[in-house]
C-alpha positions as CSV (number, residue, x, y, z in Angstrom):
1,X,-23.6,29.4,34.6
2,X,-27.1,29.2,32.6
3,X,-24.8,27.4,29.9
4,X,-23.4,24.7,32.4
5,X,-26.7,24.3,33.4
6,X,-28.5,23.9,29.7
7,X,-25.7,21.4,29.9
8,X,-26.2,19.3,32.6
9,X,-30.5,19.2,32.0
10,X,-29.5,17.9,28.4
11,X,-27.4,14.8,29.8
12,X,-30.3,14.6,32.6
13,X,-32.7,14.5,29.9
14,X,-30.8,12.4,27.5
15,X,-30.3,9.2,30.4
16,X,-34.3,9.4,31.4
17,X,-36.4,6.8,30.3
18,X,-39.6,7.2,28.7
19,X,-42.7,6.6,31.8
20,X,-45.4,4.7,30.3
21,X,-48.2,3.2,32.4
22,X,-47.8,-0.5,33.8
23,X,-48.6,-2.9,31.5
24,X,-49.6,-0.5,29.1
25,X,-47.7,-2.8,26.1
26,X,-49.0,-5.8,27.0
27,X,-53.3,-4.5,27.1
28,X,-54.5,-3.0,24.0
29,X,-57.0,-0.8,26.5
30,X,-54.0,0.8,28.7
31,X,-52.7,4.0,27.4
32,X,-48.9,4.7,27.9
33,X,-49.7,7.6,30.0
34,X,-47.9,7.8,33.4
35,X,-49.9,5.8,36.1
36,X,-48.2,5.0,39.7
37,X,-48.3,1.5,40.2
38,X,-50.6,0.5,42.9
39,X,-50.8,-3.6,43.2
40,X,-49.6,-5.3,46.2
41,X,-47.3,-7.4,44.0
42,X,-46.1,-5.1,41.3
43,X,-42.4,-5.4,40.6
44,X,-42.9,-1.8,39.5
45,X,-43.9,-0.4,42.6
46,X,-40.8,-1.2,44.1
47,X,-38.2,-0.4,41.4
48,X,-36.9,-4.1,41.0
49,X,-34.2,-4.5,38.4
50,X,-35.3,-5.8,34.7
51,X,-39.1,-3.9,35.3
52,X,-39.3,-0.6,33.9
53,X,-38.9,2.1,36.3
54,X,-40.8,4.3,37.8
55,X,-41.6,8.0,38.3
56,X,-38.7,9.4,40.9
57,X,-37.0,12.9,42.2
58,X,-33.7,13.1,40.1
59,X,-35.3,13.4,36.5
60,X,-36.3,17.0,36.6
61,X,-34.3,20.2,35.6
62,X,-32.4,22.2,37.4
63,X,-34.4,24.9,38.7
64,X,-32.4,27.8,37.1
65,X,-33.1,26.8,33.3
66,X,-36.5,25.1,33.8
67,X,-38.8,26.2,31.0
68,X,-36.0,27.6,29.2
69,X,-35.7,26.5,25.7
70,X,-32.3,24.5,24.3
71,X,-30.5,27.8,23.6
72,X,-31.6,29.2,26.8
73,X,-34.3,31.7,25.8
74,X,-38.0,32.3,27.7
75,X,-40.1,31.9,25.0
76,X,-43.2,34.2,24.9
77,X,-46.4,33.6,22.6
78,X,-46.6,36.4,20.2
79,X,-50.2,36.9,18.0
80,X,-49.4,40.6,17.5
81,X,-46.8,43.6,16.1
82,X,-47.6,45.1,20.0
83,X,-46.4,42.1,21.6
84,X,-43.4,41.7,19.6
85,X,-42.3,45.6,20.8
86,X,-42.8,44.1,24.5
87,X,-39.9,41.4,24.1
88,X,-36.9,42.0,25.9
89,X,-33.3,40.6,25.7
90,X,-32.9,36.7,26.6
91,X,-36.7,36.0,25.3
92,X,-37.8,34.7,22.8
93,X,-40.9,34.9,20.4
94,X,-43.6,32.2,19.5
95,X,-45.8,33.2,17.0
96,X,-48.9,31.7,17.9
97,X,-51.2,29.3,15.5
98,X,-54.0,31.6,15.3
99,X,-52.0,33.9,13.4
100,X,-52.6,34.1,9.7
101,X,-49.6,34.3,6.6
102,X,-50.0,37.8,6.0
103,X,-49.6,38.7,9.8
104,X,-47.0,36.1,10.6
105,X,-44.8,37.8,7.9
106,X,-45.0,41.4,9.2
107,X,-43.6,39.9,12.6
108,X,-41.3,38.2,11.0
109,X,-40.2,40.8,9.2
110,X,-40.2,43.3,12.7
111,X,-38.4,40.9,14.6
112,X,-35.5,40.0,12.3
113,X,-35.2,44.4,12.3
114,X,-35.2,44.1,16.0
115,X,-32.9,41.4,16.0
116,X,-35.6,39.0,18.6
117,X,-34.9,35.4,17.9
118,X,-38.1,33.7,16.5
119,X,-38.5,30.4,17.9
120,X,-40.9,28.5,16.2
121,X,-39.3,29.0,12.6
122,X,-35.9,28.4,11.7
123,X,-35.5,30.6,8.8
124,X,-37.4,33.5,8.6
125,X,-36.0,34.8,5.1
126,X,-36.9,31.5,2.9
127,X,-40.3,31.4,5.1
128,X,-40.9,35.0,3.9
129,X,-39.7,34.3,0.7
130,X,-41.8,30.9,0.3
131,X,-45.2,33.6,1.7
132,X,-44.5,36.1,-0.9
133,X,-44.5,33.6,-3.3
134,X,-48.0,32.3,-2.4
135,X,-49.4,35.6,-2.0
136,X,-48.4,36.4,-5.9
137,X,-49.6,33.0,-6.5
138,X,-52.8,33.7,-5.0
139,X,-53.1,37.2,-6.7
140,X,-53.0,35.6,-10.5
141,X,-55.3,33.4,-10.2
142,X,-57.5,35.7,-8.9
143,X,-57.3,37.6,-11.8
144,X,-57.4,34.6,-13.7
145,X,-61.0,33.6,-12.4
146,X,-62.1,37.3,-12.7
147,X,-61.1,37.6,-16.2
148,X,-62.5,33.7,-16.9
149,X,-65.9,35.3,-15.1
150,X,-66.1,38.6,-17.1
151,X,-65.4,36.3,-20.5
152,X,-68.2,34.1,-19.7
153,X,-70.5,36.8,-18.3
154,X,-69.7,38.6,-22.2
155,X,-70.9,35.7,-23.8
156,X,-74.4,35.1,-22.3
157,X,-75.0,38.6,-23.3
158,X,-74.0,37.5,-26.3
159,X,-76.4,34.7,-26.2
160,X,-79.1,36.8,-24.9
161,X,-78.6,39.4,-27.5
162,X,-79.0,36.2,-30.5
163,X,-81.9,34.8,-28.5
164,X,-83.7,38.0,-29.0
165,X,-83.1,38.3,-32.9
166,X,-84.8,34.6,-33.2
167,X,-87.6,35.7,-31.1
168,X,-88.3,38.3,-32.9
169,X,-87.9,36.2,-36.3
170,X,-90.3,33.3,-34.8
171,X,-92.8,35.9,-33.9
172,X,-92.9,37.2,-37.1
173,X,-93.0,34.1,-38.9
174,X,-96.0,33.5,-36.5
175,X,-97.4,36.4,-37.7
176,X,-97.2,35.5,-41.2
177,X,-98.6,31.8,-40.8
178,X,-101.6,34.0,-39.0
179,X,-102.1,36.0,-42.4
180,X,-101.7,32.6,-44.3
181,X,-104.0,31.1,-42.3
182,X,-106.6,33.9,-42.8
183,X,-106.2,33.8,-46.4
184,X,-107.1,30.1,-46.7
185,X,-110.0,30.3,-44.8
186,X,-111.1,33.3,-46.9
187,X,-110.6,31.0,-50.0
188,X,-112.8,28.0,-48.6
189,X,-115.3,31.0,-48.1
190,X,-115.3,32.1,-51.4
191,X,-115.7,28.7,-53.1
192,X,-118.8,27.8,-50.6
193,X,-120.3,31.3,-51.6
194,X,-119.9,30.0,-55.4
């Protein structure tokens, strides 16, 4: 019956045309959002042939399968491994946007043990497979900058270290221009005492 029914909403939905607003190609400023035509004159309004048609009773689903998705499932928004466990048979999950890699794989990875069809990703094992990939990815160059920061960090020590030495070399040259300097001045004393 629910099969029939999928059925007869696809060849429904396949024969309805596409409601866009009157007028909405020929004004820049109208959006093709459904609006019912309202004008005394509009060949719209009342459904005369070679003007688009509008909004009637007919288009819709059939009641039994409305909301249902194309294979027939109820699809309910999953963000969690609780709300997977919750699922029962002819629903199925949507793993909400919020949801980050990491999480999105563990449910993946629940549901295909459960055997719940996952509705927003075709297939989970080249999704999972394409996650752990980035996660490794992720991982080395991780390490990569670590090691980059450590090697770096190792060499302004290094730096440091040499700065020190000439320091400690300029100071004592300073210290021997002082004694130089000292010595002269003794010598211009001694020739003014001669």
């Amino acid at each position: 019956m629910a099969k029939e029914m999928l059925a007869l909403r696809r060849s429904i939905k396949a024969k309805k045309p596409k409601f866009t607003r009157q007028d909405s190609h020929k004004r820049k400023r109208l959006k093709e959002k459904w609006r019912k035509p309202k004008g005394l004159q509009s060949k719209m309004k009342y459904s005369l042939p070679g003007y688009k048609k509008p909004l009637e009773v007919g288009y819709g689903s059939p009641a039994e399968v409305k909301g249902l998705t194309r294979d027939g499932f109820v699809p309910v928004r999953v963000s969690n491994l609780k709300e997977l466990s919750k699922i029962e048979e002819g629903e199925g999950a949507l793993i909400s946007s919020t949801v980050g890699q990491r999480k999105k794989a563990e449910i993946l990875k629940k549901a295909k043990d459960m055997s719940i069809k996952v509705l927003n990703i075709k297939d989970i094992d080249a999704y999972l497979k394409l996650v752990e990939e980035k996660i490794e990815k992720k991982k080395a160059e991780k390490e990569k900058t670590a090691k980059e920061k450590e090697k770096k960090k190792a060499e302004k020590e290094k730096k440091a270290k040499e700065g020190k030495k000439e320091d400690l070399a300029e100071k004592l040259t300073d210290e021997e221009k002082k004694t130089e300097e000292k010595k002269e001045r003794e010598k211009i004393l001694t020739k003014k005492e001669k």
